[in-house]
DOKE-229788 format. One record per atom (N, C-alpha, C): residue number from 1; x, y, z. Coordinates in steps of 0.2 Angstrom, whole numbers, plus 5000, padded with zeros to 4 digits. Example, Ala and Ser with C-alpha at 12.3 -4.5 7.8 and 13.67 -1.06 7.14 Angstrom:
# DOKE-229788
1/5066/4972/5039 .
1/5062/4978/5039 .
1/5066/4984/5039 .
2/5064/4989/5035 .
2/5068/4995/5036 .
2/5064/5000/5039 .
This chain:
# DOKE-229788
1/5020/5032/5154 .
1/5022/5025/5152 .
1/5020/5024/5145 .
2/5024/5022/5140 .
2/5024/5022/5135 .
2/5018/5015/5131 .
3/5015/5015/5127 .
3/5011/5012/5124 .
3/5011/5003/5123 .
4/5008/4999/5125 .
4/5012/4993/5123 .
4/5012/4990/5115 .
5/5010/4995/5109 .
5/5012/4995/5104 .
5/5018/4997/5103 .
6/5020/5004/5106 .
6/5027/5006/5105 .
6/5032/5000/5108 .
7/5031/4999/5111 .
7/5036/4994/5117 .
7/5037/4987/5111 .
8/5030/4984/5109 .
8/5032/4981/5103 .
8/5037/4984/5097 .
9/5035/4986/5095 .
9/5040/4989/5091 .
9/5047/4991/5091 .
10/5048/4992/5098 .
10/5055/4993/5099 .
10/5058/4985/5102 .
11/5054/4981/5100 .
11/5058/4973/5101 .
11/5061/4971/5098 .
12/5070/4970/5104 .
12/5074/4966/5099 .
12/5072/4960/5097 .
13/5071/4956/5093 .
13/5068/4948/5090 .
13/5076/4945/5093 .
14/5077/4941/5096 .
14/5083/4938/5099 .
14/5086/4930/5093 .
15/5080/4931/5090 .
15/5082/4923/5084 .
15/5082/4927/5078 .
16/5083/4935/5076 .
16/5085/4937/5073 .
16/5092/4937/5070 .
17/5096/4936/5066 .
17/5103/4934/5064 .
17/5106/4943/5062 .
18/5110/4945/5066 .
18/5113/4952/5065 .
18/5122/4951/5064 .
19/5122/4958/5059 .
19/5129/4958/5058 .
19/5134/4963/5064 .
20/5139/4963/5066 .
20/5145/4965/5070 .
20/5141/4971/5074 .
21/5137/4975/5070 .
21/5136/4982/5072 .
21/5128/4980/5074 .
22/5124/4976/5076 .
22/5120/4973/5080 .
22/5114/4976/5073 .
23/5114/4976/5070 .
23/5108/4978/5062 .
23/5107/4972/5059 .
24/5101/4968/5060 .
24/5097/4965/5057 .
24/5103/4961/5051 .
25/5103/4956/5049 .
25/5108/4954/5043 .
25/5102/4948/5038 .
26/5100/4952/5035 .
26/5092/4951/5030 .
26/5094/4948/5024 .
27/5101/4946/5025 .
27/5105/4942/5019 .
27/5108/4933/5021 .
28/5109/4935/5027 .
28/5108/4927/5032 .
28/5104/4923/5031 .
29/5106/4916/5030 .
29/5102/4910/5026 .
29/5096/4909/5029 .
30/5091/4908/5026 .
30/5082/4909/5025 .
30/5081/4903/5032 .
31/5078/4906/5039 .
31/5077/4899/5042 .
31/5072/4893/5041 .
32/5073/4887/5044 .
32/5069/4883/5041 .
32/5067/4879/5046 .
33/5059/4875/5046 .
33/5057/4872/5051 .
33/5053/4866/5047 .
34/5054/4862/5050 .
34/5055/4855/5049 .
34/5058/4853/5042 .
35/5062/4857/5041 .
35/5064/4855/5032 .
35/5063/4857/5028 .
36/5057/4863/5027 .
36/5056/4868/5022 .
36/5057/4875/5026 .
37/5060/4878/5023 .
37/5059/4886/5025 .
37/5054/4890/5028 .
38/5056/4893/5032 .
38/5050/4897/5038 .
38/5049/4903/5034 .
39/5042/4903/5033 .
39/5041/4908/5029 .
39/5039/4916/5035 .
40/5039/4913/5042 .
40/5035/4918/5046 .
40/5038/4923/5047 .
41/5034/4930/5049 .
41/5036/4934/5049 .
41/5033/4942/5045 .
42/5036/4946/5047 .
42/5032/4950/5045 .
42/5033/4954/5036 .
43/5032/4954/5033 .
43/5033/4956/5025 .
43/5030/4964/5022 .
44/5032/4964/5018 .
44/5031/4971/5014 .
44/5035/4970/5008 .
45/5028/4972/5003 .
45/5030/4971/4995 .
45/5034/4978/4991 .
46/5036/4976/4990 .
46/5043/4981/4986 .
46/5038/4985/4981 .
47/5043/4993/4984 .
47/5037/5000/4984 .
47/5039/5002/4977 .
48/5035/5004/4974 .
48/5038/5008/4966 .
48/5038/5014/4969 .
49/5044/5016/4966 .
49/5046/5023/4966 .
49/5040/5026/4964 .
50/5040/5032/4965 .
50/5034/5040/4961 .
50/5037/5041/4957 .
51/5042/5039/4954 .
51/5045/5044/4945 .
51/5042/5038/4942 .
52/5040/5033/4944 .
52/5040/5028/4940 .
52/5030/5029/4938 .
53/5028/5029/4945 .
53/5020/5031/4945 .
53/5017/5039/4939 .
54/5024/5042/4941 .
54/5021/5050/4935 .
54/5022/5047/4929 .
55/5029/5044/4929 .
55/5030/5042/4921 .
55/5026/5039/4916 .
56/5021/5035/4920 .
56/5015/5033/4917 .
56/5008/5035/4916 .
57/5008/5036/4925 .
57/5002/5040/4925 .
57/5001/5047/4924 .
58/5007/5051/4925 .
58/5005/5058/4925 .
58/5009/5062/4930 .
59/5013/5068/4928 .
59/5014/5071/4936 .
59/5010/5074/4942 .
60/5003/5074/4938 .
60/4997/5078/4943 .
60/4997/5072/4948 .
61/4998/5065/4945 .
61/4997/5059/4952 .
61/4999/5061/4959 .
62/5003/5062/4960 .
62/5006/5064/4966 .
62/5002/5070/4969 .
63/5001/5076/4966 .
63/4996/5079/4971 .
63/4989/5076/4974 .
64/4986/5071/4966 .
64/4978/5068/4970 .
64/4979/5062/4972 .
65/4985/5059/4973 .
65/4986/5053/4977 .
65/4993/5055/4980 .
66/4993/5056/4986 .
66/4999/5058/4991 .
66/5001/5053/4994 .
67/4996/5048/4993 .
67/5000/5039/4999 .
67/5003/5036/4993 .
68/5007/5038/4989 .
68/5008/5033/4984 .
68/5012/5028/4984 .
69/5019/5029/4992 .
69/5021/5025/4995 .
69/5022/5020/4999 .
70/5012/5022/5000 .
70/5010/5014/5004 .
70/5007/5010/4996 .
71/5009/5011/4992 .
71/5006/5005/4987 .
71/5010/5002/4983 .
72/5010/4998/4979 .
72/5015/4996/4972 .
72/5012/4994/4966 .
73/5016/4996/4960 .
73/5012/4998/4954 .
73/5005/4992/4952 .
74/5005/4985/4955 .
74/5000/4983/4953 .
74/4994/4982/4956 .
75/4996/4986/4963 .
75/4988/4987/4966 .
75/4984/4993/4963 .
76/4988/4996/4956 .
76/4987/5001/4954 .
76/4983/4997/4948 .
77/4984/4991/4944 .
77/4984/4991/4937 .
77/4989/4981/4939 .
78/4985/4978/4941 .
78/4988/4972/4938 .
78/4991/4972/4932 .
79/4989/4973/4927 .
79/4994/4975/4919 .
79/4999/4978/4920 .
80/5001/4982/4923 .
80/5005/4986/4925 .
80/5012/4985/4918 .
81/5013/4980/4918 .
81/5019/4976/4916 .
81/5019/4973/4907 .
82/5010/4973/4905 .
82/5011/4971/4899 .
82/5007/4978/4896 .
83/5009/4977/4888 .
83/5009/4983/4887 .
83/5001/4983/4883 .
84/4998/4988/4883 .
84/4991/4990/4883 .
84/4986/4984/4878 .
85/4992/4984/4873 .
85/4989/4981/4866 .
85/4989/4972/4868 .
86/4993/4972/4873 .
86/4993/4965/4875 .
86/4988/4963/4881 .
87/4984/4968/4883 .
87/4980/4964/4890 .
87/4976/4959/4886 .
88/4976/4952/4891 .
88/4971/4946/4888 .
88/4965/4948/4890 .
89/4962/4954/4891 .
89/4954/4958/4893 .
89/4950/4954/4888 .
90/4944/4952/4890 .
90/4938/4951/4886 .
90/4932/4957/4885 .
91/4929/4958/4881 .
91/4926/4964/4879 .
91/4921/4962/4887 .
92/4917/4960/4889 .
92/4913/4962/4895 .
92/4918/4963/4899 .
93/4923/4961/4901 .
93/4929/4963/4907 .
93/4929/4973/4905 .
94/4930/4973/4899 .
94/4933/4979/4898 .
94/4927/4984/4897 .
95/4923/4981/4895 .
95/4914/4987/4897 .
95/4916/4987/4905 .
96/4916/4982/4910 .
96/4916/4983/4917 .
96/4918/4989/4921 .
97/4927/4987/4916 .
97/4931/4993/4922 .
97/4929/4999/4919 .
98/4928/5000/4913 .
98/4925/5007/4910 .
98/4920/5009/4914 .
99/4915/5005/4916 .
99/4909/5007/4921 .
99/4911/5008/4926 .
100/4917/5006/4929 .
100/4918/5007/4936 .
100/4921/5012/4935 .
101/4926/5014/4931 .
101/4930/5020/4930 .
101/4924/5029/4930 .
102/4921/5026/4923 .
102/4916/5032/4925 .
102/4912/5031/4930 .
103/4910/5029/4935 .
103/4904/5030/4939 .
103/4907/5034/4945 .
104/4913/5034/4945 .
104/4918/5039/4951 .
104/4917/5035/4957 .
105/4914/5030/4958 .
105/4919/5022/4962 .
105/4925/5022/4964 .
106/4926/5023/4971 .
106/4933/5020/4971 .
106/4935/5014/4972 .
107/4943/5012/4974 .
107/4942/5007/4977 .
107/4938/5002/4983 .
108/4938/4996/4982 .
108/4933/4992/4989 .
108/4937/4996/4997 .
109/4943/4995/4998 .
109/4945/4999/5002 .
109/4944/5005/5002 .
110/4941/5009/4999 .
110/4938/5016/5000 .
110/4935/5017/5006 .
111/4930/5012/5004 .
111/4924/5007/5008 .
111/4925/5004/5014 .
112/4931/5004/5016 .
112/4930/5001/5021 .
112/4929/4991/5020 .
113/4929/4991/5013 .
113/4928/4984/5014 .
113/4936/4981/5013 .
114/4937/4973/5013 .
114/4942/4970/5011 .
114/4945/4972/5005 .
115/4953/4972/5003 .
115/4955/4973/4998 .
115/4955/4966/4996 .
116/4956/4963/4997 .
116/4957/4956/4996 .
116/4962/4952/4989 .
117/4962/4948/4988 .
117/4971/4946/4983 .
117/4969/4948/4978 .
118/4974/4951/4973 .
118/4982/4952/4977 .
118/4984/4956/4982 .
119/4979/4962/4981 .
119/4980/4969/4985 .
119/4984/4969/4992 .
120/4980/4963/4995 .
120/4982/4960/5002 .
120/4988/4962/5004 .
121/4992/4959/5000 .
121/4999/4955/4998 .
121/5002/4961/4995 .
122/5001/4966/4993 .
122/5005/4970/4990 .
122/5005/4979/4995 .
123/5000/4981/4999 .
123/5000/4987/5003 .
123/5000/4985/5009 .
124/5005/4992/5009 .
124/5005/4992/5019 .
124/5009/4986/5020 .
125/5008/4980/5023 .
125/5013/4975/5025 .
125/5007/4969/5027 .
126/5008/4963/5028 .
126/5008/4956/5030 .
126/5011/4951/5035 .
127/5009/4950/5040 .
127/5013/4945/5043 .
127/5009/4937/5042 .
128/5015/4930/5040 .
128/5013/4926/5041 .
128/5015/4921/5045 .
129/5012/4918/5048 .
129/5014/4912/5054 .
129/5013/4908/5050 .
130/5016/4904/5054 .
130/5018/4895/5048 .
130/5021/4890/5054 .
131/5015/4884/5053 .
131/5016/4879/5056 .
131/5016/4873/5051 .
132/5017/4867/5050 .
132/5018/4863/5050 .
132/5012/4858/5044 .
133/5008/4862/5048 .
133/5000/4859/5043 .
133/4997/4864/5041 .
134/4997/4869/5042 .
134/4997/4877/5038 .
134/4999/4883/5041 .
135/4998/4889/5036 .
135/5001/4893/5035 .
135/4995/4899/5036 .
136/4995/4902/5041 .
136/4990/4911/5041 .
136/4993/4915/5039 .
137/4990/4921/5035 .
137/4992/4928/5033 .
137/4988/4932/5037 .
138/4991/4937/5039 .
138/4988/4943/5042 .
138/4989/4948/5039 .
139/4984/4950/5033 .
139/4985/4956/5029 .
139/4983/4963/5037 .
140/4985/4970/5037 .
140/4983/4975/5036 .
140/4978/4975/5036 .
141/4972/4975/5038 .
141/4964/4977/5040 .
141/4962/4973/5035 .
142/4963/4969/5032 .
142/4961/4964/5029 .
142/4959/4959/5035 .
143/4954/4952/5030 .
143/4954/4946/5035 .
143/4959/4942/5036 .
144/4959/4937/5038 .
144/4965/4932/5040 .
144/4965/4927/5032 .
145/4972/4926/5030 .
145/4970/4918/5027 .
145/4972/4913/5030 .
146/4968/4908/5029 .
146/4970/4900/5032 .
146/4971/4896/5025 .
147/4977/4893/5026 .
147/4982/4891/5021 .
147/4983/4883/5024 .
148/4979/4877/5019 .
148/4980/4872/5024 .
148/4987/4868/5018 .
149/4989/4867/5023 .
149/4995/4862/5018 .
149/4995/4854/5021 .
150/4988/4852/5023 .
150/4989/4844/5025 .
150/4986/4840/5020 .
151/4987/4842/5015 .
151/4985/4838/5009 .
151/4978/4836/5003 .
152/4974/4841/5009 .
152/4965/4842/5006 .
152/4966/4845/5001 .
153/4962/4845/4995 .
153/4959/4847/4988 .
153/4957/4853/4990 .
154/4956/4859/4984 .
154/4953/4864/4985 .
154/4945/4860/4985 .
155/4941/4865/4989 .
155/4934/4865/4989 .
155/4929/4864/4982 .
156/4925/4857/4982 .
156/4924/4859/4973 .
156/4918/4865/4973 .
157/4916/4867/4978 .
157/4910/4870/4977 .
157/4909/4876/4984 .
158/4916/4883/4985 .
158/4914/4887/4991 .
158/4908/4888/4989 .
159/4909/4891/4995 .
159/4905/4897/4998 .
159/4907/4902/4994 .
160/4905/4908/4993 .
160/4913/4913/4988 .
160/4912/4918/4994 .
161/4919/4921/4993 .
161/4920/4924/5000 .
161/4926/4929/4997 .
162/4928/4936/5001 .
162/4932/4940/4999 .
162/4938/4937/4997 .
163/4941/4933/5002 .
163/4947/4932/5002 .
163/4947/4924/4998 .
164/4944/4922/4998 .
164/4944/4914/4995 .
164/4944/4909/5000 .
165/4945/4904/4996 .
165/4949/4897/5000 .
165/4956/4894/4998 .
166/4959/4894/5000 .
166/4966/4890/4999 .
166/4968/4885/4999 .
167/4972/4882/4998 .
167/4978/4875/5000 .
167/4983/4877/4998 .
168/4988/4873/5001 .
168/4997/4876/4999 .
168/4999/4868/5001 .
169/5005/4867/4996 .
169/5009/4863/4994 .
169/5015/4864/4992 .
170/5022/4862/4997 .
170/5029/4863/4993 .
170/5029/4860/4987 .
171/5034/4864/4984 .
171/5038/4861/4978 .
171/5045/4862/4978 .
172/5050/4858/4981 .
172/5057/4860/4985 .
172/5057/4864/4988 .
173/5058/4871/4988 .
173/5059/4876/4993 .
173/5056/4883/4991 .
174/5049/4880/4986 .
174/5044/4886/4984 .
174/5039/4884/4987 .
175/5033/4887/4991 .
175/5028/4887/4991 .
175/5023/4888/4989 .
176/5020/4884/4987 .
176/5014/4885/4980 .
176/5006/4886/4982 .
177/5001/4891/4983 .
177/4997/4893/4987 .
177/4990/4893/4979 .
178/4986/4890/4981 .
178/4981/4890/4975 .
178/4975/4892/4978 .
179/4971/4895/4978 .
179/4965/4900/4979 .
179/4958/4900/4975 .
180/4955/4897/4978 .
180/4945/4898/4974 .
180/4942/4901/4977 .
181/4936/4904/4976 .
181/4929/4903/4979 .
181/4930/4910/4981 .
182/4931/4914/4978 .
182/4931/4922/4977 .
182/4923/4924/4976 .
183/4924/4930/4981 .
183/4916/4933/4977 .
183/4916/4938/4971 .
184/4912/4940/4968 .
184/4914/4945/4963 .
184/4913/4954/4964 .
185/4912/4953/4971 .
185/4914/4961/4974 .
185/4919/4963/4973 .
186/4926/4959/4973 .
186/4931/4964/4975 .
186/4933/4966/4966 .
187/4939/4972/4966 .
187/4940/4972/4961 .
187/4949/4972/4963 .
188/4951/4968/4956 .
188/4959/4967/4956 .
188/4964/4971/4957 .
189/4960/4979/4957 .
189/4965/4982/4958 .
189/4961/4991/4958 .
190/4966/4993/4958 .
190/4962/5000/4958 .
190/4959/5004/4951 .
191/4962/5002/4945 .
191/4958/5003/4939 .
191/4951/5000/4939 .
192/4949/4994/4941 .
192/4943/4992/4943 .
192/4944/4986/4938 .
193/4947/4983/4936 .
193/4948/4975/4935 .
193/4943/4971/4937 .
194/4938/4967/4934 .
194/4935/4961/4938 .
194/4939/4956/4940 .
195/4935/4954/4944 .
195/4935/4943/4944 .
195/4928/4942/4946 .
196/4928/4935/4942 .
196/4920/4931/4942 .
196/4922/4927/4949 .
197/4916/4922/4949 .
197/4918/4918/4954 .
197/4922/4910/4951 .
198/4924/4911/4944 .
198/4927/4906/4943 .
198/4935/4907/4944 .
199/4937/4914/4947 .
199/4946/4918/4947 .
199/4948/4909/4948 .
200/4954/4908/4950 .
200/4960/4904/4952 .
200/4965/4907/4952 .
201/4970/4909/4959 .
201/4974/4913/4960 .
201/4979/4910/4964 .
202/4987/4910/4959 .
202/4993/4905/4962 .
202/4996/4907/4964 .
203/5000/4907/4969 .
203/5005/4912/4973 .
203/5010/4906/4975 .
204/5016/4909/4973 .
204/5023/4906/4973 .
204/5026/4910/4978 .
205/5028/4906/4984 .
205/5031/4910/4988 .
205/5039/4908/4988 .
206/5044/4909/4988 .
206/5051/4908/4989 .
206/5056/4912/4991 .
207/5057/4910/5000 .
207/5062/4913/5003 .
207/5069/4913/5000 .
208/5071/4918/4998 .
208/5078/4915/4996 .
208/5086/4918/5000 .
209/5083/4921/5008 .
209/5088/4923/5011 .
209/5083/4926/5018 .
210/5087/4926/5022 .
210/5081/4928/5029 .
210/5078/4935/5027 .
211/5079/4941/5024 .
211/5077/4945/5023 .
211/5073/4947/5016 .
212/5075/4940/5013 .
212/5070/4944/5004 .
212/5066/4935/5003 .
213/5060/4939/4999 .
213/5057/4933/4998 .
213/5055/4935/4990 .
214/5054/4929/4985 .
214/5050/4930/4978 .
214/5044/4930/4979 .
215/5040/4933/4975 .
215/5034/4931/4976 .
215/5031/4931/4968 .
216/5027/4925/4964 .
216/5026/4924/4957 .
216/5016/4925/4958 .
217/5012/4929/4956 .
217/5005/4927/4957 .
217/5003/4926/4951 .
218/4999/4924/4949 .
218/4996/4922/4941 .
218/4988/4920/4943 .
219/4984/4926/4938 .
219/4976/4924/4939 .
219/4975/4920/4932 .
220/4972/4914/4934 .
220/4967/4913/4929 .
220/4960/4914/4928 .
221/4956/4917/4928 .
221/4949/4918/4925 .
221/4944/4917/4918 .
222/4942/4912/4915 .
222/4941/4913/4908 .
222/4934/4917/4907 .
223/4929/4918/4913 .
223/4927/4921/4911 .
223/4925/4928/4907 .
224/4930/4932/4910 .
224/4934/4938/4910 .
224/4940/4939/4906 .
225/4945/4935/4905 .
225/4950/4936/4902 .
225/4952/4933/4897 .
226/4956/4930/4893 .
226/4958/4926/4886 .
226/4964/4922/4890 .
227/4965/4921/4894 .
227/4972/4919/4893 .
227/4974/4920/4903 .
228/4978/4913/4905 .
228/4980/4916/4914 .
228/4985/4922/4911 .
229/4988/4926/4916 .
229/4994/4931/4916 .
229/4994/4932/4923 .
230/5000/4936/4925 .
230/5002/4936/4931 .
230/5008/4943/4931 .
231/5012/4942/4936 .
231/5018/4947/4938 .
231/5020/4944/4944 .
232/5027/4948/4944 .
232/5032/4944/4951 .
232/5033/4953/4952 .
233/5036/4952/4961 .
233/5038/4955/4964 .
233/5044/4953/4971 .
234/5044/4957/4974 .
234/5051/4956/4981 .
234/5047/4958/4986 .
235/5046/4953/4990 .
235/5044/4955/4997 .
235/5051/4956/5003 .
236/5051/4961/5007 .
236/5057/4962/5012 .
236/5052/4960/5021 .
237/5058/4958/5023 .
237/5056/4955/5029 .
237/5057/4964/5033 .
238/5052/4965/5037 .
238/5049/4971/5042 .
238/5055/4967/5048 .
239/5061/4968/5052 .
239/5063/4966/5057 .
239/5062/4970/5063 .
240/5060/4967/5069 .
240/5061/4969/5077 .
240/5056/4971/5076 .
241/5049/4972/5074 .
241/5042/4977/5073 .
241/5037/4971/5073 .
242/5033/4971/5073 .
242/5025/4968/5073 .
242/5020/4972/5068 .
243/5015/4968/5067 .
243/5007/4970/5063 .
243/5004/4973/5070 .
244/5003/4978/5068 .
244/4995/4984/5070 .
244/4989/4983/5069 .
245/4986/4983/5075 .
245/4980/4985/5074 .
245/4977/4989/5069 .
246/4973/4988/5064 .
246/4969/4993/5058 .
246/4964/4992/5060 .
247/4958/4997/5059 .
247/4954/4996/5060 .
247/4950/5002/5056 .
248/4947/5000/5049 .
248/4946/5004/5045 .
248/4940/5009/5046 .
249/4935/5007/5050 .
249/4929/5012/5052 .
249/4930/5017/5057 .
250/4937/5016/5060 .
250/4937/5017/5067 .
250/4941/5029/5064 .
251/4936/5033/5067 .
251/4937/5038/5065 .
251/4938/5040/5058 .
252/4933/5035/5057 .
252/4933/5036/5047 .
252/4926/5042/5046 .
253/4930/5045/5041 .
253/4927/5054/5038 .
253/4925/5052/5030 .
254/4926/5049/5025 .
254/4926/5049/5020 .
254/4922/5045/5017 .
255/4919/5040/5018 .
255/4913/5036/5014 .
255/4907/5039/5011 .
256/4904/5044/5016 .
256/4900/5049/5015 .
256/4901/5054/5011 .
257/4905/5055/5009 .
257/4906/5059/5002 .
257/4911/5057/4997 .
258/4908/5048/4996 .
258/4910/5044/4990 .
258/4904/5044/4986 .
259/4904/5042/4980 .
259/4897/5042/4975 .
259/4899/5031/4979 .
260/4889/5031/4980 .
260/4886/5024/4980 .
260/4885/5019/4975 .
């Protein structure tokens, strides 16, 4: 008998909108629940090509990172997009990631710990459920977010926590999602980027068809950086499939032969 994950996976979603030949139609008008667009569902951030990952970083990339498919260039380099001379870095930002580059650290997910925003949002996949007074995301071995949209103020004073604290607010038929109270463990990305605990992190969501969604994020940090900046992306809707179980310690071989 076949697995009740497999079985998941092979479900037809029956409020799925298909064209003639019964194939997902991911271009059908975006659904909507009580008068804003339903964001729910399962997503995945639009993959950089590998020609695109050697052109910049090198051809040898490919032989010492073989998952290059499960990531997208700004889980590699949030800068990704602006050009070297223009990062808004602050010289202690830029001592940091030096530090963290030579000390042969890898990523927090190395570790088993949380990727946590953007990273969440950009590997592997997410699914969010969406009700009426909030919105949860379910990163990939990541923690959950709770996204409240009934009107409360961000926190003036978290706790600071991997993933943060949120509130979300429409703006016509964008979703405006604003983020504090970050701890300063995680790092932005895999170069080793900080964030303080003063980060503020804006994510613009916008369905614009049942199968594609925009997504705008923009950090502010002043103590780390000169200036907010940000990057956009295309998230694709995952059809007839569900989020998996991860479970990053589980037959994990690798941390033991990471430098501490």
């Amino acid at each position: 008998m076949g697995s009740v994950e497999a079985q998941w996976l092979k479900f037809r979603d029956p409020s799925i909108p298909r064209t003639p030949d019964g194939r997902p139609n991911l271009t059908a008008p975006a659904p909507r629940l009580n008068g804003k667009p339903d964001l729910s569902g399962l997503w995945q951030a639009e993959r950089t090509p590998v020609s695109e990952f050697t052109r910049v970083l090198g051809p040898e990339l490919a032989q010492i990172q073989p998952d290059l498919s499960d990531v997208t260039k700004h889980v590699i380099n949030v800068f990704w997009d602006i050009k070297p001379e223009e990062w808004p870095i602050r010289p202690e930002a830029a001592a940091l990631t030096e530090q963290r580059q030579k000390s042969g650290r890898d990523f927090q997910s190395a570790y088993c710990l949380p990727g946590s925003v953007p990273v969440a949002m950009l590997i592997m996949n997410f699914k969010i459920v969406q009700s009426p007074r909030q919105i949860v995301m379910l990163p990939t071995g990541d923690p959950p977010r709770q996204i409240h949209l009934d009107g409360r103020s961000l926190q003036k004073d978290p706790e600071p926590s991997w993933m943060g604290s949120s509130v979300g607010r429409w703006e016509g038929d964008t979703l405006v999602i604003e983020t504090t109270g970050f701890n300063e463990r995680a790092w932005l990305d895999g170069f080793g980027h900080p964030r303080s605990e003063s980060m503020r992190i804006t994510e613009r969501y916008r369905r614009r068809d049942f199968g594609h969604m925009d997504l705008e994020m923009s950090f502010d940090d002043p103590k780390y950086y000169t200036r907010p900046f940000g990057f956009k992306t295309t998230l694709t809707l995952i059809p007839d499939s569900e989020l998996l179980e991860y479970v990053c310690t589980e037959n994990e071989k690798d941390i033991a032969h990471l430098p501490r």
